[in-house]
C-alpha positions as CSV (number, residue, x, y, z in Angstrom):
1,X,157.3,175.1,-113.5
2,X,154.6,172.7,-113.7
3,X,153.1,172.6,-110.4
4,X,153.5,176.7,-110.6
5,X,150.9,176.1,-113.5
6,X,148.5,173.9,-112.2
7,X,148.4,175.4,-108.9
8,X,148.1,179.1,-110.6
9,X,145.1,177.0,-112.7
10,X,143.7,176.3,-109.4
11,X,143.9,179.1,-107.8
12,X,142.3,181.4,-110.9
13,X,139.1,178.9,-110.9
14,X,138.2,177.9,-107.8
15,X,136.9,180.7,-106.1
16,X,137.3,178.9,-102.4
17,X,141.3,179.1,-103.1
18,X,142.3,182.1,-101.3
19,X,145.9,181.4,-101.8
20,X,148.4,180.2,-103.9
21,X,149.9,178.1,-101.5
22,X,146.0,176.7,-100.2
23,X,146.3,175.0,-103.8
24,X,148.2,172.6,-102.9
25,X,146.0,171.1,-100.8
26,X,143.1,170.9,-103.9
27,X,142.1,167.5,-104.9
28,X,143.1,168.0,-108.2
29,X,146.2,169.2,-107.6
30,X,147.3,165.9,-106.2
31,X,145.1,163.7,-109.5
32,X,147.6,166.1,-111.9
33,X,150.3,165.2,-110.3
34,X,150.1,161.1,-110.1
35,X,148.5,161.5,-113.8
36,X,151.5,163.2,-114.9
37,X,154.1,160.7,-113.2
38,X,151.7,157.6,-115.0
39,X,151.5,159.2,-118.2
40,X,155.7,159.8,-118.1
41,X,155.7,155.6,-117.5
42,X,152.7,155.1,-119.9
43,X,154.5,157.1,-122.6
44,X,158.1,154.9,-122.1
45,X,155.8,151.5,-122.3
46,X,155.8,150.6,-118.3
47,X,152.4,150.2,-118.7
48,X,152.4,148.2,-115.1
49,X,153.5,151.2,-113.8
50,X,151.5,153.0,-114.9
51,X,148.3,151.4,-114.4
52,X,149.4,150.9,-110.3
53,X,149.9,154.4,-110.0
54,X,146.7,155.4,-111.4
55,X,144.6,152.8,-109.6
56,X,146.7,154.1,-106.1
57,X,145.6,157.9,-107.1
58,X,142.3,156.5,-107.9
59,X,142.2,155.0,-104.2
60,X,143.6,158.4,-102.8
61,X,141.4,161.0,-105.0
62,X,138.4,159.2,-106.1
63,X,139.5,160.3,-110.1
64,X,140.1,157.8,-112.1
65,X,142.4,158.8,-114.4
66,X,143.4,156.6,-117.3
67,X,148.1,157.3,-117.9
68,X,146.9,156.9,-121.7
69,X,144.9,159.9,-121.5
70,X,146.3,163.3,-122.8
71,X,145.2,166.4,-120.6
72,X,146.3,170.3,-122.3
73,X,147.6,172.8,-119.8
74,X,145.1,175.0,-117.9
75,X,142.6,171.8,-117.3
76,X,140.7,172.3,-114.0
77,X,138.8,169.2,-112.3
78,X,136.5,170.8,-109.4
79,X,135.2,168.5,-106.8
80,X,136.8,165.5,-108.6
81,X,135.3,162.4,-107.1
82,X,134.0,160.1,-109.2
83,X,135.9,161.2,-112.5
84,X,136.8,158.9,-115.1
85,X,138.6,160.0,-117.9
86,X,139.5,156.5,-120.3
87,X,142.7,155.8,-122.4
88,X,142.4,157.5,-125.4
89,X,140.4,161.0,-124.0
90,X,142.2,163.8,-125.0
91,X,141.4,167.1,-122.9
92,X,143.2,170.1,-124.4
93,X,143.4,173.6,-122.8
94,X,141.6,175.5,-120.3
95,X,139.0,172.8,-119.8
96,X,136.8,172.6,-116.2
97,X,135.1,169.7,-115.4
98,X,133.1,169.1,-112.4
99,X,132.4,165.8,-110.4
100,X,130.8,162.7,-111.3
101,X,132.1,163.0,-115.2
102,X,133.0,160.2,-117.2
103,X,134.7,160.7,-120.3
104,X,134.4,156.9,-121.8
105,X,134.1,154.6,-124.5
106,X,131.5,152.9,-126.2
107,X,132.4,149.5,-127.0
108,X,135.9,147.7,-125.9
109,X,137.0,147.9,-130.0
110,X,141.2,149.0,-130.3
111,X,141.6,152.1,-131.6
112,X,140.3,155.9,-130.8
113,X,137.4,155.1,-128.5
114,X,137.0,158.0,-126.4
115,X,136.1,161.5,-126.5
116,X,138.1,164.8,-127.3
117,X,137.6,167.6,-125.7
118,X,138.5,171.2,-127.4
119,X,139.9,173.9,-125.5
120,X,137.9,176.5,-123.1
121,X,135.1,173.9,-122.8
122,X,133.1,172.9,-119.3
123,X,131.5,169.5,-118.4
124,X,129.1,170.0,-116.1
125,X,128.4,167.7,-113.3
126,X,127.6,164.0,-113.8
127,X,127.5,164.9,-117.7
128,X,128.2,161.8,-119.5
129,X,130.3,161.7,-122.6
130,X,130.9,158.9,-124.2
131,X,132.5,157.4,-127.3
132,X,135.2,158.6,-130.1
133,X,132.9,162.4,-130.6
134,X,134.3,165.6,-130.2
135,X,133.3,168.4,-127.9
136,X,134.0,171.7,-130.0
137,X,135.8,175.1,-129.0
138,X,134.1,177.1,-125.7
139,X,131.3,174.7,-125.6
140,X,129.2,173.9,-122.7
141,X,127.9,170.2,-121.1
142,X,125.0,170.8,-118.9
143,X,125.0,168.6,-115.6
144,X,123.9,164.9,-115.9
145,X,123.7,165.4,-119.9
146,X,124.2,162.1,-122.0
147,X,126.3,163.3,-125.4
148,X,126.6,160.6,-128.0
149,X,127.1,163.0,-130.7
150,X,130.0,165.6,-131.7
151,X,128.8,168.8,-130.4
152,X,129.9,172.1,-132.4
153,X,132.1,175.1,-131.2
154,X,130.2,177.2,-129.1
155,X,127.0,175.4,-128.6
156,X,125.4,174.7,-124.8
157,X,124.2,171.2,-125.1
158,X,121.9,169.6,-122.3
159,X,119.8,166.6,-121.2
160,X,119.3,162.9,-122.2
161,X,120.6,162.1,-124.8
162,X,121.9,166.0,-125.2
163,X,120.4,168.3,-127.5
164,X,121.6,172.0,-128.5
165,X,120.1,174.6,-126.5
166,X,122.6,177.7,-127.7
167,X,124.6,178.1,-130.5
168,X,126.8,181.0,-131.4
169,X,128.6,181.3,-134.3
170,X,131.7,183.5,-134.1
171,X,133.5,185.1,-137.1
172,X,137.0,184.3,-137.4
């Protein structure tokens, strides 16, 4: 059921899929998996484990995916190499990201250190997030932004540091 999901995810937002079964072969597709098998021994405290099979998906994918992290259902990385998504990101639903993003921390404190992002949101490539901030509901990270700040639901936020370019409230 779960590689039905991710390769369905695939499939509905990559355009250059043409099949289900071409999903397999996706870069992603083979990240989710080894994240999912270093988060099971991350969760049950083999860290060592944990942190070997990340480092070999690193070496195999070019993401670097930290088993702490927690990634939602529906997340799509496109063109992953050079990804790095630190310990204590938390990606929820229906997220894309692009390459070159690096979801980190600012400081080496304990703790909640890196960023959380809200569902339906894309990072745009090379966009830089960084420290405990969180990216709100359907919003959008222009490539190569720097965001230090929480951004709000629905906003467009670009450049360096990032700055709002669109906002739209919605009524609900």
């Amino acid at each position: 059921m779960l590689f039905k999901r991710i390769r369905k995810a695939i499939y509905e937002k990559d355009p250059s899929i043409h099949s289900l079964f071409e999903a397999y072969f996706h870069p992603w597709f083979r990240a989710f998996i080894y994240y999912k098998i270093s988060h099971f021994f991350y969760l049950h405290k083999h860290y060592s484990i944990a942190r070997w099979l990340s480092m070999k998906a690193k070496k195999k994918t070019g993401m670097e995916i930290h088993p702490g992290a927690t990634i939602g259902e529906g997340v799509f990385i496109d063109h992953g190499l050079g990804v790095v998504i630190g310990e204590t990101a938390v990606i929820k639903d229906h997220v894309t990201i692009f390459q070159n993003v690096t979801l980190g921390g600012r400081g080496n404190h304990n703790g909640k250190r890196h960023p959380t992002i809200e569902e339906g949101c894309l990072i745009g490539a090379g966009a830089k997030i960084l420290g405990n901030i969180t990216i709100g509901k359907n919003s959008k990270v222009g490539a190569n932004a720097v965001v230090l700040h929480d951004v709000p639901p629905n906003t467009t936020v670009v450049g360096i540091p990032a700055k709002v370019i669109k906002s739209k409230a919605r009524n609900s």
